[in-house]
C-alpha positions in Angstrom: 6.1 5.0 9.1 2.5 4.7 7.7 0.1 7.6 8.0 -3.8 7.0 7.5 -5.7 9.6 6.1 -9.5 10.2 4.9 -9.7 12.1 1.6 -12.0 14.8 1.5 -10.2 16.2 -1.8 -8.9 18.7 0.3 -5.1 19.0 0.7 -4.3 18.6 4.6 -2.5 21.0 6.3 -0.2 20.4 8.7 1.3 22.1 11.8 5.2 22.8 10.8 6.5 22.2 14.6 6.8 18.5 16.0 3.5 18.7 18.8 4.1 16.2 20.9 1.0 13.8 22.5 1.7 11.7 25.2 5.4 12.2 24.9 5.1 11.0 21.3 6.3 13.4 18.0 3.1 13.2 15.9 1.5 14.6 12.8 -1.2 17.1 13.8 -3.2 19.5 11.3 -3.3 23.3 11.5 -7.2 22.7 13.3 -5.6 20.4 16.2 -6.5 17.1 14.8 -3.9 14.4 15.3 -3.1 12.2 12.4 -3.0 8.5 13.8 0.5 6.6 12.4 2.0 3.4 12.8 5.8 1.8 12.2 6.7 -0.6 10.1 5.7 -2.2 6.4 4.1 -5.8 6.4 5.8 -8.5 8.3 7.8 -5.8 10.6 10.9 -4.1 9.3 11.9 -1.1 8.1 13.5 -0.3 4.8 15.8 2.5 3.4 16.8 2.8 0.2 20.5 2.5 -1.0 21.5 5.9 -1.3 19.7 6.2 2.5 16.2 7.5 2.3 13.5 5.6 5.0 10.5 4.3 2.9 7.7 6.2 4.5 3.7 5.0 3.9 0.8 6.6 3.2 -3.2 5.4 3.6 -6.1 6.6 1.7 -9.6 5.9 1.4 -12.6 7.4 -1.2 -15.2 9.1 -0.3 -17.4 5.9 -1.1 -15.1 4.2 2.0 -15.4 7.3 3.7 -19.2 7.5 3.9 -19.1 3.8 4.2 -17.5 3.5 7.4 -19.3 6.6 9.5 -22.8 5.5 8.6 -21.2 2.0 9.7 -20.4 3.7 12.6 -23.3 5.5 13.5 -25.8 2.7 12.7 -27.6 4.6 9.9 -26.8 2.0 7.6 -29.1 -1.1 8.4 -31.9 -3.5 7.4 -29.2 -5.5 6.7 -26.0 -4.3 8.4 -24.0 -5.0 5.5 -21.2 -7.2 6.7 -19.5 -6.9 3.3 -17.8 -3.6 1.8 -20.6 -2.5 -1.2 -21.0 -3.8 -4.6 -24.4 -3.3 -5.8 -26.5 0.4 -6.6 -28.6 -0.5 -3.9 -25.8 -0.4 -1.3 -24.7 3.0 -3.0 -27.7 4.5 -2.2 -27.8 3.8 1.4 -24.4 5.3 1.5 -25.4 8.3 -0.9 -28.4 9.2 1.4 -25.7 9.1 4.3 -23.8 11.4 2.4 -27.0 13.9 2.1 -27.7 14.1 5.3 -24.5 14.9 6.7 -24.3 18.8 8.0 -21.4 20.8 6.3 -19.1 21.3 4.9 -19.4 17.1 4.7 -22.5 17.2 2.9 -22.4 15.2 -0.5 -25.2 15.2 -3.0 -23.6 11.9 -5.3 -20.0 10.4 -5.9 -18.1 10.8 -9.1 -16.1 7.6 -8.5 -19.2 5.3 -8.2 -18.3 2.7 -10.6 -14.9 2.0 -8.7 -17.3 2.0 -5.3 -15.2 1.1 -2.2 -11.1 2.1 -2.8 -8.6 1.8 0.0 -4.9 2.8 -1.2 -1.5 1.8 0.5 1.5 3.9 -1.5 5.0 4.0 -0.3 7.2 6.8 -0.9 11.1 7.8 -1.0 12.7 11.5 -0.2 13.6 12.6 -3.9 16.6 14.1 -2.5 19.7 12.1 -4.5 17.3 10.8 -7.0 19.3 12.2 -10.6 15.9 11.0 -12.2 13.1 12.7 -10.0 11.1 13.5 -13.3 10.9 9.9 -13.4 8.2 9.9 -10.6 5.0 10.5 -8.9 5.8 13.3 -6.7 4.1 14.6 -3.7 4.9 17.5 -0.6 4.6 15.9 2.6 5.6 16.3 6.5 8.0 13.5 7.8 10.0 12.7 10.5 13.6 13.7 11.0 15.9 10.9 12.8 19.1 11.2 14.7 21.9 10.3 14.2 21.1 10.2 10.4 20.6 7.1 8.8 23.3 7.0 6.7 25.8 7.6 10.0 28.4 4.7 9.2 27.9 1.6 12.1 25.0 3.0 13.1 23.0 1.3 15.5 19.7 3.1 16.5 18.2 6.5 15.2 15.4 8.5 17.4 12.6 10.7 15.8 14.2 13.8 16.7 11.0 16.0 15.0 9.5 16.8 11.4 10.3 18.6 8.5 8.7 19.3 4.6 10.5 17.1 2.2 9.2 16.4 -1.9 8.5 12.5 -1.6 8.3 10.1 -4.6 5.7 7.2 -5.4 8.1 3.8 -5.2 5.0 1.4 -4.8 1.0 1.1 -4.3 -1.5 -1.0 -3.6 -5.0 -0.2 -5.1 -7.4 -2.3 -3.4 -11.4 -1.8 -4.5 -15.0 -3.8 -4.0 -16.6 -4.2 -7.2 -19.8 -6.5 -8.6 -20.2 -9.8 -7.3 -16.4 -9.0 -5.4 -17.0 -8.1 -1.7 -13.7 -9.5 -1.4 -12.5 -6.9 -3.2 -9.9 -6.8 -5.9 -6.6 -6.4 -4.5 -4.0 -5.1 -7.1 -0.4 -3.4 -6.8 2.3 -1.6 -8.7 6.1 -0.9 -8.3 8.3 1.8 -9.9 10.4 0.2 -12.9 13.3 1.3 -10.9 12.7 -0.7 -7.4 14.5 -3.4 -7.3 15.7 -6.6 -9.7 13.9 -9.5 -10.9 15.1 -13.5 -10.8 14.8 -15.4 -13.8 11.1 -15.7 -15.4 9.3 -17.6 -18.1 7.0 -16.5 -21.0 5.0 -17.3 -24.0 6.7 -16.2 -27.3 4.9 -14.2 -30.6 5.7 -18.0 -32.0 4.2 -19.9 -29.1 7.0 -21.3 -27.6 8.7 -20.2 -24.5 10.8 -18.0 -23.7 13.4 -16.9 -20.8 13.5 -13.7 -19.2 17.3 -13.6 -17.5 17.9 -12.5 -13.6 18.1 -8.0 -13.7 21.8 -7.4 -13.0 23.1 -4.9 -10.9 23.0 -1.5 -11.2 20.6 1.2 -11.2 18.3 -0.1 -8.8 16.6 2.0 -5.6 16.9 -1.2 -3.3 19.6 -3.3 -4.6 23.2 -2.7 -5.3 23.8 -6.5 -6.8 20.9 -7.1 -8.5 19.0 -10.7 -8.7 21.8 -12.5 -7.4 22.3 -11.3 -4.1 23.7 -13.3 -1.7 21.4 -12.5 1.1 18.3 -10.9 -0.3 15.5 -9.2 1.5 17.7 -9.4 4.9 15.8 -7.3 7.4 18.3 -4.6 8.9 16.3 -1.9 10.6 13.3 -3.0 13.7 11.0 0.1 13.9 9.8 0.5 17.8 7.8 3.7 18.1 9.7 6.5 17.5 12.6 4.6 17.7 15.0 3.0 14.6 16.9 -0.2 16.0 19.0 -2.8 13.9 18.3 -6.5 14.3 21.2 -8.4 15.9 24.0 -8.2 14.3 23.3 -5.5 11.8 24.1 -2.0 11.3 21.2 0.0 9.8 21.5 0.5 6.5 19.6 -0.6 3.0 19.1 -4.1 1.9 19.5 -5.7 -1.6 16.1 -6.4 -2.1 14.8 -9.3 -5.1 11.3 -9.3 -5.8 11.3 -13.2 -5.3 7.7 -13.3 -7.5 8.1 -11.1 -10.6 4.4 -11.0 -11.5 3.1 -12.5 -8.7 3.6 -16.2 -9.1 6.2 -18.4 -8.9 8.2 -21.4 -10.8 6.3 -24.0 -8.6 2.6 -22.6 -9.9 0.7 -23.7 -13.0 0.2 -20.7 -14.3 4.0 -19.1 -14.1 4.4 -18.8 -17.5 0.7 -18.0 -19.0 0.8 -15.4 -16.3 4.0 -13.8 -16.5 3.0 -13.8 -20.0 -0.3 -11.7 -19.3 0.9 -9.0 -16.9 4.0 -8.2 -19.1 1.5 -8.0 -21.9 -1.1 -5.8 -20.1 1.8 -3.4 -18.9 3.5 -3.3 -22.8 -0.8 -2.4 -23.7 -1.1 0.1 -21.3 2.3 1.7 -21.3 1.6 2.2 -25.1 -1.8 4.4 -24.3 0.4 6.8 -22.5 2.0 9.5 -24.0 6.0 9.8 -24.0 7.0 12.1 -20.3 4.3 10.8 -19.2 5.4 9.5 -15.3 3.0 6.8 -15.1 4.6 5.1 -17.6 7.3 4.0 -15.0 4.8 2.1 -13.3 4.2 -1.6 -13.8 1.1 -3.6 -12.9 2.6 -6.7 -10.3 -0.4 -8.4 -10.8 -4.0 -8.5 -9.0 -5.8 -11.4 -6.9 -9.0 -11.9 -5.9 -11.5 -15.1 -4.8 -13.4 -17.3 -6.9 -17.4 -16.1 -7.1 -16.7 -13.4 -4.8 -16.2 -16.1 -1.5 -14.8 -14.8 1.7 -11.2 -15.4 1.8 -10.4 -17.6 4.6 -12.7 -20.4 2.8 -12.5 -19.7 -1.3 -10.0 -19.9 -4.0 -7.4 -17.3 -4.2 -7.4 -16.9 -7.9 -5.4 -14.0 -10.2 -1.7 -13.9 -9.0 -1.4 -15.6 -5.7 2.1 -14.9 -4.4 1.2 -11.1 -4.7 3.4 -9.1 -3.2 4.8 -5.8 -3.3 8.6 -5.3 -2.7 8.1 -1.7 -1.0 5.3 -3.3 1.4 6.0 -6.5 1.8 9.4 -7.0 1.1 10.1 -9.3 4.5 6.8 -11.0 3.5 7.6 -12.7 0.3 6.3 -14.7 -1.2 2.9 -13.9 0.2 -0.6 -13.4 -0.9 -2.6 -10.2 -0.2 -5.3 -12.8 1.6 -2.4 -14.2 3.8 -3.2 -10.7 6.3 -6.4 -9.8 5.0 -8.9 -11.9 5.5 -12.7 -12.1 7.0 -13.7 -13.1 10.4 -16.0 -15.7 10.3 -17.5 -14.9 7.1 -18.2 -11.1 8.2 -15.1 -9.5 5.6 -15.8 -5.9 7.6 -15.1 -7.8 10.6 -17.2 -8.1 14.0 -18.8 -5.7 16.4 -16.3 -5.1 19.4 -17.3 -2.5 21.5 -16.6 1.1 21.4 -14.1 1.0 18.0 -17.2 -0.4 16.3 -15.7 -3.3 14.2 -12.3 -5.3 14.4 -11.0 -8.0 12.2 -12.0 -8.6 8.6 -10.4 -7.4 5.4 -9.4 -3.8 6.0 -6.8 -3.5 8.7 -7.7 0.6 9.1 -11.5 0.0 8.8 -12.0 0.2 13.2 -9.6 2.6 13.4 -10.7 5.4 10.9 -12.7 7.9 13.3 -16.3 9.0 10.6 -16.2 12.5 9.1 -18.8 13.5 11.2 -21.4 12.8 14.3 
């Protein structure tokens, strides 16, 4: 389950009691606003992990997005209407005067994460409970839903949202998705815990020049996989999310899957540039892992890889360049091998998609852009 929020660098408070609207459990904060969710990672499907925690998803925007979208939405943002997320100072400051003329408390003289300009983030995130190396992660408090019968009930065939509770979650995966100069398109990058799940076999350039062979992980010690690369049946969907409702695909019992992250670094054996660019995202990790300081939990992140589109082109008609089977196994784990452009892509050449009605935009690139409500009116 996938909840989208707008950050306002505020934590948000939540009601502690399941409130129900229309019939349906949902998240609602302690001032009555309801918290929109959704079911499911990419490509449907629903993933536990193998000691039997549900992978639950969270969505966050910056305050860049933020101001973005409502003067979007309320037409103070014009002469153009941008049909492209911002990339230049000048598109800042229409968004920066939107931000000044807001009434409070959403009134913003300037933005302190202005280089990065537009971010939308995707994380995924596991119950720490059973995790013997919790120290290991990311960490976060957080409301989520309670199912019965319990997931981990052997031959179980369908859990039910039976209410909430506060559980410490931690970070398995995120995507970090941003517009920058000359990329409307956005750079679209994503990172998975050391501990997910096994690799298959990979090539790389030696110290010496040659190349070298990276074996298939084995088993053990893995979040998603008790058999490591070699699984018989990899990335076998087990659990179909519908609503509140947990049902197995037929001929399953719900339960986790041995997941293999069929693209280590976000190509493949079939692509030109397998080993140059396994080569340069294990070399960029070794870098930046070495900048941290030992304890330090980011270090048991690893950069998949990053893709993007040649000169900045909308998707569906330019060249997918950087890693172009990314995927992240926590996300898209049923959607492998894919490419981030595969789901997100432009409608007609407008990448914030096209005017439809009352939601204001549908389509294009960001798949929560007509659906975030503006911070204010």
């Amino acid at each position: 389950m996938s909840v989208t929020l707008a950050d306002q660098g505020t934590p948000l408070a939540l009601r502690p009691e399941t409130v129900l609207v229309n019939g349906r459990p949902r998240l609602v904060t302690t001032s009555g606003a309801v918290i929109e969710t959704e079911e499911s990672q990419a490509g449907g499907g629903a993933l536990i992990t193998q000691n039997g925690s549900l992978v639950f998803y969270l969505l966050q925007v910056n305050d860049v997005w933020g101001y973005f979208n409502t003067g979007m939405d309320d037409n103070k943002i014009t002469n153009p209407v941008p049909s492209t997320f911002p990339t230049t100072g000048g598109a800042l400051n229409q968004i920066t005067t939107v931000a000044q003329q807001a009434p409070e408390p959403f009134t913003k003289s300037a933005f302190s994460d202005n280089v990065a300009m537009a971010v939308e983030i995707k994380s995924s995130w596991i119950e720490t409970t059973g995790l013997a190396n919790a120290g290991d992660y990311i960490t976060i408090d957080a409301t989520i839903p309670t199912y019965n019968p319990p997931l981990t009930q052997p031959n179980n065939t369908q859990s039910v949202q039976s209410g909430t509770k506060r559980a410490r979650l931690a970070l398995v995966g995120i995507h970090i998705v941003g517009s920058t100069l000359g990329h409307p398109e956005m750079l679209w990058a994503t990172f998975e815990h050391v501990n997910n799940a096994p690799n298959p076999q990979y090539t790389f350039t030696t110290t010496s020049g040659g190349v070298g062979t990276q074996p298939p992980d084995g088993p053990g010690g893995w979040l998603f996989s008790s058999t490591g690369a070699a699984a018989a049946n990899p990335n076998n969907q087990r659990i179909a999310p519908n609503g509140t409702t947990l049902n197995v695909v037929s001929g399953q019992t719900i339960g986790p899957s041995d997941v293999v992250r069929t693209a280590p670094w976000g190509t493949g054996p079939s692509d030109p540039s397998f080993t140059i660019n396994n080569t340069d995202i294990v070399s960029l990790n070794q870098n930046v892992m070495g900048l941290l300081a030992a304890g330090d939990a980011r270090r048991n992140y690893l950069l998949v890889g990053v893709t993007w589109v040649k000169g900045g082109s909308p998707p569906s008609n330019g060249v997918k360049v950087g890693t172009p089977k990314l995927a992240n196994s926590r996300m898209e784990m049923f959607f492998q091998p894919s490419n981030c452009f595969d789901c997100h892509s432009d409608d007609n050449g407008n990448m914030l998609g096209t005017p439809s009605g009352s939601d204001g935009f549908s389509g294009g690139l960001s798949h929560i852009w007509a659906a975030m409500r503006p911070l204010y009116h």
